[in-house]
C-alpha positions as CSV (number, residue, x, y, z in Angstrom):
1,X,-22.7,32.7,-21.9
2,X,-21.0,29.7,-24.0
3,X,-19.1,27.0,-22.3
4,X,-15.6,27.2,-22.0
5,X,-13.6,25.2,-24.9
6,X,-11.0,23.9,-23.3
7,X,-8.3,23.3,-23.3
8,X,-9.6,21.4,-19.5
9,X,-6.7,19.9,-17.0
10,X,-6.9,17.2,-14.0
11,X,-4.6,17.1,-11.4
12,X,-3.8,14.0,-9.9
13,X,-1.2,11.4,-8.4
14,X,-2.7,8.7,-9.9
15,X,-0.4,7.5,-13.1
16,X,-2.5,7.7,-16.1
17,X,-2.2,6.3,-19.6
18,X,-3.2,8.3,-22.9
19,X,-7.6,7.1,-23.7
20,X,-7.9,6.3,-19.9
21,X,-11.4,7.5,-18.5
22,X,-11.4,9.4,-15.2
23,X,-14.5,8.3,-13.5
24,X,-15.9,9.1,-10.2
25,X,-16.0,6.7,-7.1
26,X,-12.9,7.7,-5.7
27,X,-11.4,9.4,-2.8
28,X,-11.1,13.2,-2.6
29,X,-7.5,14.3,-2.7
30,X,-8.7,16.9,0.3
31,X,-11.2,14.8,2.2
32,X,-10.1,11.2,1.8
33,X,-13.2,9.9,4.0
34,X,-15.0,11.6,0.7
35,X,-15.5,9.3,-1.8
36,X,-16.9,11.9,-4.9
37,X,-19.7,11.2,-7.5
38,X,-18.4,13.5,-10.0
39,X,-14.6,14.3,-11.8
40,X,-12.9,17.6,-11.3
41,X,-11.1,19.2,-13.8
42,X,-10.3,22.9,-14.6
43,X,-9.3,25.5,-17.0
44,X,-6.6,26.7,-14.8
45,X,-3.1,24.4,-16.0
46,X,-2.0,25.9,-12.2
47,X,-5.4,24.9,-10.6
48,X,-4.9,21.4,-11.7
49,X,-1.0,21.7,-10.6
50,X,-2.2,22.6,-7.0
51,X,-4.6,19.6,-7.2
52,X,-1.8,17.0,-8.2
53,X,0.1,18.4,-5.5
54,X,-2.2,17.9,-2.8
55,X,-3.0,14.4,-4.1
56,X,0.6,13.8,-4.1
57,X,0.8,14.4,-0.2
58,X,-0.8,11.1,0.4
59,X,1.7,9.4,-1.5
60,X,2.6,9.5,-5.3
61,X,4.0,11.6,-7.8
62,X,2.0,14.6,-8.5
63,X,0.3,14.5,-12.6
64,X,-1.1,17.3,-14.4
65,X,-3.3,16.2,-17.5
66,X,-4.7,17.4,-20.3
67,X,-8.5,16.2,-20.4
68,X,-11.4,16.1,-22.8
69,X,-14.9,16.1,-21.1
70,X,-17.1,13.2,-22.9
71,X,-20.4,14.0,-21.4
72,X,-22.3,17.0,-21.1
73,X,-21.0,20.1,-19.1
74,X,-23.7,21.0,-16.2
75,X,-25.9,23.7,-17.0
């Protein structure tokens, strides 16, 4: 099985500029006492919708983004 090409989205409430980095060491959007060592990001344009959504709860406007990965994909 390949990897998936893309395009890959990240929903978020955090206002992002185009070249940013998204970098773990943040809160989770559904555990804020989580603070993750890794980036989400999905396929699924609606996925990443729900995601900015649920971010947006805890204050914000809910983002959708399109994202490039720069590392490798897990295996």
């Amino acid at each position: 099985m390949s990897p998936d090409e893309g395009p890959f989205f990240h929903g978020t409430a955090a206002a992002l500029v185009v070249g940013e980095l998204l970098t773990p060491g943040f809160r989770t959007n559904y555990r804020p006492e989580v603070v993750m060592n890794h980036v989400y990001f999905t396929a699924l344009v609606d996925g990443a919708g729900m995601a900015a959504e649920i971010a947006a709860l805890r204050g914000g406007s809910p983002h959708v983004y399109e994202v490039e990965p720069v590392g490798g994909l897990p295996r």
